[in-house]
N, C-alpha and C positions, 0 to 999 in steps of 0.2 A: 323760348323767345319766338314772336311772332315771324315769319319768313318774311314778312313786308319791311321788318325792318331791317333786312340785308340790302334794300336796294337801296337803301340809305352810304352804303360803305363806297360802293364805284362813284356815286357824285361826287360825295366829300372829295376823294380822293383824286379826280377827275380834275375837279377846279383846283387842288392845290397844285396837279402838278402843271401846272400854267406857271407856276414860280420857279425860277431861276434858281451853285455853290463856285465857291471860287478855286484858287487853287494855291497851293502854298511856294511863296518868292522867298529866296535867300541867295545871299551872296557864293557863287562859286568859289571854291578851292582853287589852288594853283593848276594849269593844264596836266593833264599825264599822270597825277599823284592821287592813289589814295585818301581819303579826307580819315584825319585823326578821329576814334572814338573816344568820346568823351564821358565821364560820369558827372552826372547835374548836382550841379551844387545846392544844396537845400538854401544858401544865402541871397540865389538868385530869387529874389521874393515876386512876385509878377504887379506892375506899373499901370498906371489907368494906359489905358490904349489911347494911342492919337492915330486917328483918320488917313492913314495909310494915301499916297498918290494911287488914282487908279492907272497910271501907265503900266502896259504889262513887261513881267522882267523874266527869260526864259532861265532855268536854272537845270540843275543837272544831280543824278543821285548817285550813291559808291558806296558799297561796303553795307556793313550792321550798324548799328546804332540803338542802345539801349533807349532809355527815357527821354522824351521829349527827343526825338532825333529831329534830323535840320536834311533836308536834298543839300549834295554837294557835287562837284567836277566827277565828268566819267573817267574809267580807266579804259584802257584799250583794248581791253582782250572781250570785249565784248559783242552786239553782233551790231552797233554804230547805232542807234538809236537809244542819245542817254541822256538830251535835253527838255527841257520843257519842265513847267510848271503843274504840279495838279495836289488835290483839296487837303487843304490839312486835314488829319484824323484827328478822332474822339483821344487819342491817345496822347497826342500832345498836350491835354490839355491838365491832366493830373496824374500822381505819383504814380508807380507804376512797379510791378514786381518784377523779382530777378531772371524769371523765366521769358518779362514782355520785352519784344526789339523790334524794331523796324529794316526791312530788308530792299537793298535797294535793285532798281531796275537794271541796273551794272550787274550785281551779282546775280539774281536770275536769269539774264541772259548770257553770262557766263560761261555757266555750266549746259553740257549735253545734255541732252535728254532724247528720249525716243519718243514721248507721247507729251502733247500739250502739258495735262494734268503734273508732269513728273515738276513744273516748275514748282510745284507747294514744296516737294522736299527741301527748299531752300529753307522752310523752317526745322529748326532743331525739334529730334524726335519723330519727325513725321514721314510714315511711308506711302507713296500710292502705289498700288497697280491695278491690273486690269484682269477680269476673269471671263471678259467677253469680246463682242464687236469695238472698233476704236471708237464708233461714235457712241457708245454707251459714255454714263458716268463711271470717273474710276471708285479702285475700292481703298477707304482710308483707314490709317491705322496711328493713332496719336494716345500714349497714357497710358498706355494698356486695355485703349480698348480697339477692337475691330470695329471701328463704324459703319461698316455694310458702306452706303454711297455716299455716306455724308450725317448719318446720325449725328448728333453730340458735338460738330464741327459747324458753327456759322460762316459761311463765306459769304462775302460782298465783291461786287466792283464796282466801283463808284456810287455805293451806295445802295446798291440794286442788290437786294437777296437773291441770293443763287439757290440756297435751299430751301426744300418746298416742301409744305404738310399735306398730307393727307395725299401721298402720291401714287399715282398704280405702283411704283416699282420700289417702294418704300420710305416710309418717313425719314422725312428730312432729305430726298435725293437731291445732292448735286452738281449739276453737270457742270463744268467750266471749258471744253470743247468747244466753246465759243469766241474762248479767250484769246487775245491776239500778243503774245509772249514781249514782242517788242516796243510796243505799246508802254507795257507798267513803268511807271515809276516808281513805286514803292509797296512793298506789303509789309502793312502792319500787323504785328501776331501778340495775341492776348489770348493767356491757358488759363482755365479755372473761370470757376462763378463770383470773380470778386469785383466787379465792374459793373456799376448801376447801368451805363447806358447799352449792354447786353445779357439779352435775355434767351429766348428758344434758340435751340441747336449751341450754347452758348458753354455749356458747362468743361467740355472738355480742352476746347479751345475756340477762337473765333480769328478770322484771316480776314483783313479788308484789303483789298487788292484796289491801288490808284494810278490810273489811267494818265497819259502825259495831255498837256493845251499843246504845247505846239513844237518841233523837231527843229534842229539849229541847220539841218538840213532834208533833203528828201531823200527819200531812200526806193531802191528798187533791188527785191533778192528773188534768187531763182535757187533751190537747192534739188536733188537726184540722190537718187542712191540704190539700196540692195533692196529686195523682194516690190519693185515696181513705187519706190518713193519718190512724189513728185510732188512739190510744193513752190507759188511763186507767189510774193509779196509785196507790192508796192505801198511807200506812206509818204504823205508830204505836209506842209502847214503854211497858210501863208497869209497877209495880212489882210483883214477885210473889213474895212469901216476906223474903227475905234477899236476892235477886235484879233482874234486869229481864228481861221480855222483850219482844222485837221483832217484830214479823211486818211483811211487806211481800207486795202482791198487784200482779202487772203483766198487763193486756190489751193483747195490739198488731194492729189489723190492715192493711194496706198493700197496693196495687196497681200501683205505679211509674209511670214513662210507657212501658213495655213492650207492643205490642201484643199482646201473651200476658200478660195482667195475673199481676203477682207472687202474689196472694191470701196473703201472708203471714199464718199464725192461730195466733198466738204466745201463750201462758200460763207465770206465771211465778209462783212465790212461794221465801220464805224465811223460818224459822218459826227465833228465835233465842232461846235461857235464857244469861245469864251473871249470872256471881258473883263478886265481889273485884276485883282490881288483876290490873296487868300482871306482875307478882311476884308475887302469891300469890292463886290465884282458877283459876277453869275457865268455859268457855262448850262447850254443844253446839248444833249447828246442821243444820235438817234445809232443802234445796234441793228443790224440783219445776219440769220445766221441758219445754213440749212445743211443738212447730212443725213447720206442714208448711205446702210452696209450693209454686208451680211458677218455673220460672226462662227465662230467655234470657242463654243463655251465650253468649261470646266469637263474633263470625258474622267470616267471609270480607271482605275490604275491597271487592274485587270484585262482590260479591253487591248491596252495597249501590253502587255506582257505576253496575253495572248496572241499577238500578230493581228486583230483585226483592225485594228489600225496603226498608226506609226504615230511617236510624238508628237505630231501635227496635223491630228487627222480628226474628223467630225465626226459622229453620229447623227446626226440629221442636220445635212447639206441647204435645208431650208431659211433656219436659223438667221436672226438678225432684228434689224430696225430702221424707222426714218425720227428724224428730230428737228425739230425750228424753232427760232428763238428771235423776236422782235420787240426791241423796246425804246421809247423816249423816255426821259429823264433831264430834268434839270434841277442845278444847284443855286444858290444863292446864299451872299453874305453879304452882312454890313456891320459895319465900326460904330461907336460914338465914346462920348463919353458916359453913357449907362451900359456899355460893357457891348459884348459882342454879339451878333443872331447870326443863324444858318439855318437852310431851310433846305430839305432833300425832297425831291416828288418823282414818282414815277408809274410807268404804266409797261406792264411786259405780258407777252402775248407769246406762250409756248406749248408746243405739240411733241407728245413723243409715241410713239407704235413698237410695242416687241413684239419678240419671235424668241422665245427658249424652249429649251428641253431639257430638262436636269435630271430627270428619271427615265424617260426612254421607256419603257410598256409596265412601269410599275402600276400604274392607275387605269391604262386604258392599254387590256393585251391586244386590240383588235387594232385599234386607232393610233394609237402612239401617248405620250405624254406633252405634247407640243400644245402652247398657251402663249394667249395675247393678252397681254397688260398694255393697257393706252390710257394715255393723261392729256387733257387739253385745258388749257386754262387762263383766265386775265387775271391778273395781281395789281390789283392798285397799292399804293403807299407813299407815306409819309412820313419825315423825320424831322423834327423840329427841334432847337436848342438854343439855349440863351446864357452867356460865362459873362458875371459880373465880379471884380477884383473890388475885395471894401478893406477896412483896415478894424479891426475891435480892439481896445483894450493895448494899440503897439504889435497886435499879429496880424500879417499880412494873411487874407483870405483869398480866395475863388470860389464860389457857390454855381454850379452849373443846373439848369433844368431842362427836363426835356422831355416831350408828347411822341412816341413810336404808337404809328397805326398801320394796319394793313388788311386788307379784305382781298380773297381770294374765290375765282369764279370757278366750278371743276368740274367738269366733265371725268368721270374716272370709270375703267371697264377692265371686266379680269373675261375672258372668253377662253374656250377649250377649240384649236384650230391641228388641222392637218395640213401640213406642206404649206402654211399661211390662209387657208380658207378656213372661217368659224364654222365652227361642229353647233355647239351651241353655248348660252350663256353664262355664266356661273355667277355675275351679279353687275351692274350696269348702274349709277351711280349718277345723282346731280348734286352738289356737295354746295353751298355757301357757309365761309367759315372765313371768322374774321376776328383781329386782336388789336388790343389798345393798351396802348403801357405808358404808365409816368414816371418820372425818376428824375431821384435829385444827389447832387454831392455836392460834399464843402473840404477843400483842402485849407488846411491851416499848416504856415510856417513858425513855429511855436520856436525856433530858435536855430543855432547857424549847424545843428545837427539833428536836428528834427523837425519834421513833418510827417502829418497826419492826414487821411483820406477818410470822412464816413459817409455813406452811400443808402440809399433804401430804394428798392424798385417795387412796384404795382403791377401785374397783370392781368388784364382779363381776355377768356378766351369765350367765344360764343359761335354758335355753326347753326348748320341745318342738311340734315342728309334726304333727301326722296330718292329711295333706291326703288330698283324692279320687284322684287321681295318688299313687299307692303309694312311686315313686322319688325323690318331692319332701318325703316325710314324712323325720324324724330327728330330732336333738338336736345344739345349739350352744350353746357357753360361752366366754368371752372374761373377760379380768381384763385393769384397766389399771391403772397408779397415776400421781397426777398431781402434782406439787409446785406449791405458790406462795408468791409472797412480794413484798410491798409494804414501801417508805417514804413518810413523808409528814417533810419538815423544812420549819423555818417554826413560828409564823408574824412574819413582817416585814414593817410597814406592813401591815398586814392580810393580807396574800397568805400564800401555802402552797403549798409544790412536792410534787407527787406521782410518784412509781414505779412500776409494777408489773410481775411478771412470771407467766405460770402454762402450764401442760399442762393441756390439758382434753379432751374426746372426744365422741364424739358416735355414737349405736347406729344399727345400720342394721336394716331390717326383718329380723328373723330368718327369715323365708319367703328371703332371698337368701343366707342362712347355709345354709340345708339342702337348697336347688331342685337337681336335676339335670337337666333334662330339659324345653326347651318345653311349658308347659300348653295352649298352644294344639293343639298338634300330635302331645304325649304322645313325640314320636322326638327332635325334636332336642336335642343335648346343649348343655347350659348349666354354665359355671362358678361354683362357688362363691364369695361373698363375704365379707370379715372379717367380724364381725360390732359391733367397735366399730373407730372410726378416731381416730387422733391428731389434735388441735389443739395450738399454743401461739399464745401473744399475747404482746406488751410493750406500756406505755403509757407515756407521759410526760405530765404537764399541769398545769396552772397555774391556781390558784382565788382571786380576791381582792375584798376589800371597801375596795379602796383609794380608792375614789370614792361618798361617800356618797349609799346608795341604791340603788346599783348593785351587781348580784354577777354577777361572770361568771366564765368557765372554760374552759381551752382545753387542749385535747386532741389527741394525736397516739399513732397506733397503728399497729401492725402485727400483722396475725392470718395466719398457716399454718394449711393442711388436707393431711395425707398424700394423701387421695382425698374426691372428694364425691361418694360413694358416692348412687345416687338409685337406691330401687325405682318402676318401671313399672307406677305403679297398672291403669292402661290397660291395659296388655299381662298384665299376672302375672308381670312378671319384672324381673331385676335391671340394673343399668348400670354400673359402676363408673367411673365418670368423673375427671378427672385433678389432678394436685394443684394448689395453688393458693395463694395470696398478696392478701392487700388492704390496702394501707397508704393510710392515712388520718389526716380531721385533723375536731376537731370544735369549734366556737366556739357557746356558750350564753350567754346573759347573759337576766339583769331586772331593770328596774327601778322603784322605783316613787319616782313622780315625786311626788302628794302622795299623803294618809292614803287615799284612797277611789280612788285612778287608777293602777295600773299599767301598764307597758308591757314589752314578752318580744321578742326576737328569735334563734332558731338556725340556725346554716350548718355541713352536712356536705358534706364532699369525699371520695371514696374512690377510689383505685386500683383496680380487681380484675383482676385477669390469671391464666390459668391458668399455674404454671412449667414444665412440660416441653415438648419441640417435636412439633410438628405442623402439617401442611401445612393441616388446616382454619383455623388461626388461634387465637390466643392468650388473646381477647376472652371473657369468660362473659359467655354469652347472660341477657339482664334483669338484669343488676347496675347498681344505677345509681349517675353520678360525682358529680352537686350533689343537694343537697336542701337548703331551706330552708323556715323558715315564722316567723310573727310577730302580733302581733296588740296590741291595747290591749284593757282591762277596765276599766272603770269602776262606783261604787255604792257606795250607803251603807246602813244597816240599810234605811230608810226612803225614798220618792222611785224618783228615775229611775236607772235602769242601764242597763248595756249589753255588748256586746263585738264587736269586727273580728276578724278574723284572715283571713290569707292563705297557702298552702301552694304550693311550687313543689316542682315532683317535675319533675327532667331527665329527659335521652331518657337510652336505653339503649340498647347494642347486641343486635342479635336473634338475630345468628350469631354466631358463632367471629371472623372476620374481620373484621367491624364494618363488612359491605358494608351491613347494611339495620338501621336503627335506627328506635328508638321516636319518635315525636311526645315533647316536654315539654309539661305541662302545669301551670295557675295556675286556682286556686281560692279566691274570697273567699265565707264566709260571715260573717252578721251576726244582730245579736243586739240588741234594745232593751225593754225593759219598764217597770212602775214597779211600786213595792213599798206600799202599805196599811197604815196606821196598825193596822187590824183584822185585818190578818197573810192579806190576799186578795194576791195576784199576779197579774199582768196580761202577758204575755212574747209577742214578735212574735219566730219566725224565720228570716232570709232565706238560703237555700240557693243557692249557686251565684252571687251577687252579680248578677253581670255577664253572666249566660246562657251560659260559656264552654263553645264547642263543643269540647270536649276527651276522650278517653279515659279510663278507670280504668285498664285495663292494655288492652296487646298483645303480642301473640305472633309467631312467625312457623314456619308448618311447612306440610305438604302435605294437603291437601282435596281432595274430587270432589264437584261438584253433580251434578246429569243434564245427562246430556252430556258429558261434558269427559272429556278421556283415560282410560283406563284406570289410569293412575300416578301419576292426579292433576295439583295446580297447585301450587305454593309461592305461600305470598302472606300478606301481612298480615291476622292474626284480632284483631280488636278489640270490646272491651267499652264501650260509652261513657259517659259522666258523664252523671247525670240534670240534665235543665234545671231552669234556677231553677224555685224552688218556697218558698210560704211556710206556715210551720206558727205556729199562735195556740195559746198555753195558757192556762189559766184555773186558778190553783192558792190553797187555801186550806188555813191552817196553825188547827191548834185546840189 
């Protein structure tokens, strides 16, 4: 494809995002309580839509909620920011698997956490942690697979892709260290390739995280704690025009227990105008967001056995990043009676600079091994969608369609540096790559125990690389298409069996679509790589409220990968590694025991295996087999609160063969405070419970200190869990 026709993607997408989404109204719950989880009744058939008032009506979220979930009243054990309205998702709008629910801004802010990122663990299965500086992306693990920073995971918030292709620091990075925790209103979670309107980074799961219009009051928090935590908060919303707006401001700064202190200097805001209903209304949204650290990445197990360092200790003190992240965005919706439109646009504008060391004098005895990976880039995009309700034949329908684009501007550069100053280049990068997807579904209610979802999606992917290396520059294009298709029958005694099946795909750095030739070396010859790769999934699973109080869900799956292609951020080159298989099973339940006490427990199992033969072994390296976690939540508007929870993340295997595996590791954090008549909060929180000497992650590959062979050592690199640590907030609502 010609490169003149990339400058085609930032106008389009330029002028769309001048349009305006709204956000989703529903009646609150009783104050203080819980709202009931419901299973959707297949008889609930969907009604021509009537033209909603545009007065806006602020509402409030709580709990889980399976299919088609509704915002309802906050509970109390939260951190006071639990009103407001914001966009309905793609989810609400058809049938939906046993594994998919919606998670509300109550129960995220909940629970404890010690790193932004940790708030995904609210979805069943999924683990973050961290194997570097805080403002890095974390590292994710959902299905059995290791996502590195975000492979195979789609995150959104408000619409806005978080994850990004063709990144220095690996496809699909991404960052959500921007996020403002108190803010959400909801996250909606969708596992599997069976959903037309998700495509790249799509297949393992997808998270759209929704932002609130406006707070039932203002808030202002200050939190402190162990190893130099200092974090202060302010949000308010108030009325302007016909309108609300929002602003929220976040300060964080942080030094870890790391003898190379973290110095995290984190700034954060979000400057919000909405209007109308989730039906008919618009909001635009502008984000600013900057951080810079130094880190202590993953060190040698040896290193530290040996006394030259201690559990917390660095190999190269230099080590670290800066990051920023700027974007408008607006939404829009409107009613009629030809059914419903929404219209998403956006323009984001992000920078990130590393600083790692994971080998230390393996490559360079003189110099070190220390490398800068840097990404800068504009993202335009678009999402358009249109749900018409018809009736055929006496069955009630929905047919949804819908246009996803997006063109991305990239600056990308891998450099060889000491102590942060570049040695020299290893490849240097001007990258345009840009995607257009169509897709359509039709839900039919075929009777008061069945319905049916079938689905087809379109992609096409086109780029352009001019790199420094003349013979690595070109043009790559790939088109896939993907079918899906669900049932849900039922419901009986409250339960409901679910279906699904889909093709999904996943893009691989386009830099490994057009490489020829080692950038290290500029001679040797390298193979080109596809530039998108097949998935499919199936799921079965079982959703019931047959024990009041109780809702649980259980899930069984199977996901294929033709190839799990990975580019060598490190190196500058591509890998194309071998196909694969993860069949799995997943069990979620909550319940809440009385009006102000709940309790949650979820357990994943996965298989992964690569399927072709080979003598290294069959095992993927960091896939892991259990995962569980659970917890209690307690609270009323007023008084004392609280929350437990515990996270068991199994070992993994490190090689192929599954001679050298991960430690498991258990982690309680906890949670207690009391809540003021005068709307003051008081919150105590304790990290790491029980001071569990355990890992984030580990690795296994080859390193040299001084000294040691010239070919290096194999041996366990490990990240470790920060010790207990407690953090005090002091927050007041006005």
């Amino acid at each position: 494809m010609r490169r003149t026709a990339w400058r085609i993607f930032p106008a389009a997408a330029s002028i769309a995002a001048l349009a305006p989404v709204a956000e989703a109204q529903t009646p609150p719950v009783a104050p203080g309580q819980l709202p009931p989880v419901t299973v959707t009744s297949p008889d609930q058939a969907p009604h021509k839509r009537a033209k909603p008032s545009r007065r806006p009506h602020h509402v409030a979220a709580s709990g889980r909620r399976p299919a088609a979930p509704q915002p309802s009243q906050s509970t109390a054990a939260t951190s006071g920011i639990t009103s407001g309205s914001a966009t309905v998702s793609a989810s609400d709008l058809q049938p939906t698997a046993a594994s998919a629910l919606q998670i509300s801004g109550d129960e995220v802010n909940a629970r404890p956490v010690s790193r932004v990122g940790e708030v995904l663990e609210a979805v069943p299965g999924l683990i973050v942690t961290q194997h570097s500086g805080e403002g890095k992306a974390n590292q994710y693990f959902l299905r059995g697979f290791n996502l590195d920073h975000g492979t195979d995971l789609a995150i959104t918030v408000d619409g806005m892709p978080v994850s990004m292709p063709t990144h220095g620091h690996g496809q699909g990075y991404a960052d959500i260290n921007f996020l403002v925790p108190e803010l959400i209103r909801s996250m909606d979670v969708r596992k599997g390739p069976y959903y037309a309107d998700k495509g790249d980074f799509a297949s393992a799961g997808a998270v759209d995280i929704n932002y609130l219009n406006g707070l039932p009051k203002n808030i202002a928090e200050l939190t402190v704690g162990s190893f130099g935590y200092q974090r202060a908060m302010a949000a308010g919303s108030a009325k302007a025009g016909d309108g609300t707006l929002l602003a929220a401001f976040e300060a964080n700064k942080y030094n870890g227990p790391w003898d190379v202190p973290d110095d995290i200097r984190k700034l954060n805001g979000v400057l919000r105008y909405s209007q109308g209903t989730a039906t008919d209304g618009f909001s635009l949204t502008a984000m600013a967001y900057s951080n810079g650290w130094n880190s202590t990445d993953q060190v040698p197990q040896r290193a530290i056995d040996r006394g030259l360092i201690d559990r917390y200790g660095s190999l190269n003190p230099t080590d670290g990043g800066t990051s920023s992240r700027f974007s408008l965005s607006g939404n829009w919706a409107q009613s009629s009676d030809y059914g419903q439109s929404k219209l998403n646009a956006y323009v984001i504008r992000s920078s990130l600079q590393l600083y790692n060391d994971f080998t230390y004098f393996l490559d360079a005895p003189v110099n070190g091994d220390q490398f800068s990976q840097t990404d800068k880039r504009t993202v335009y995009g678009l999402d358009a969608s249109h749900a018409l309700d018809l009736r055929f034949a006496g069955v009630e329908t929905q047919t949804r369609v819908g246009i996803q684009t997006r063109y991305d501007d990239i600056n990308v550069g891998l450099f060889k540096t000491v102590q942060r100053e570049i040695l020299s280049t290893v490849r240097n990068d001007q990258v345009q790559e840009g995607s257009v997807a169509l897709w359509a579904d039709t839900t039919a209610r075929w009777t008061d125990w069945l319905r049916t979802t079938v689905g087809i999606r379109e992609d096409y992917f086109a780029g352009h690389v001019l790199s420094d290396t003349p013979q690595n520059s070109g043009d790559a294009q790939a088109a896939m298409t993907s079918p899906k298709a669900g049932i849900v029958l039922g419901p009986w005694a409250r339960t409901e069996f679910y279906g699904n099946a889909g093709f999904g795909l996943h893009s691989n750095d386009i830099r490994g679509a057009t490489i020829t030739v080692d950038p290290n070396d500029k001679v040797t010859p390298l193979d080109r790589v596809p530039l998108l790769v097949r998935s499919k999934g199936v799921e079965l699973g079982i959703r019931t409220r047959a024990v009041d109080g109780l809702t649980s869900s259980l899930a069984g799956f199977v996901l294929d990968f033709d190839s799990e292609l990975l580019f060598v951020g490190d190196a500058g080159t591509t890998e194309p590694s071998r196909p694969s298989r993860r069949v799995g099973v997943e069990w979620t339940n909550q319940y809440k025991l009385l009006p102000w006490m709940s309790f949650d427990f979820d357990l994943a199992y996965t298989r992964a295996r690569f399927t072709d033969v080979d003598p290294a072994g069959n095992f993927i390296p960091g896939a892991p087999a259990w995962v569980a976690s659970g917890g209690v939540t307690f609270g009323r508007d007023t008084g004392w609160f609280g929350s437990l929870r515990a996270r068991y993340f199994g070992p993994r295997p490190l090689i192929e063969d599954d001679s050298v595996r991960s430690l498991s590791s258990f982690i309680v954090n906890a949670r207690a405070g009391y809540k003021f008549d005068n709307g003051m909060r008081l919150q105590l929180d304790v990290l790491n419970l029980f001071n569990a000497q355990t890992n984030q992650i580990e690795y296994y590959y080859l390193s040299r200190l001084p000294g040691e062979p010239i070919g290096g050592v194999a041996d366990r690199h490990v990240h470790p869990a920060e010790p207990l640590a407690v953090r005090l907030t002091l927050a007041a609502t006005f």
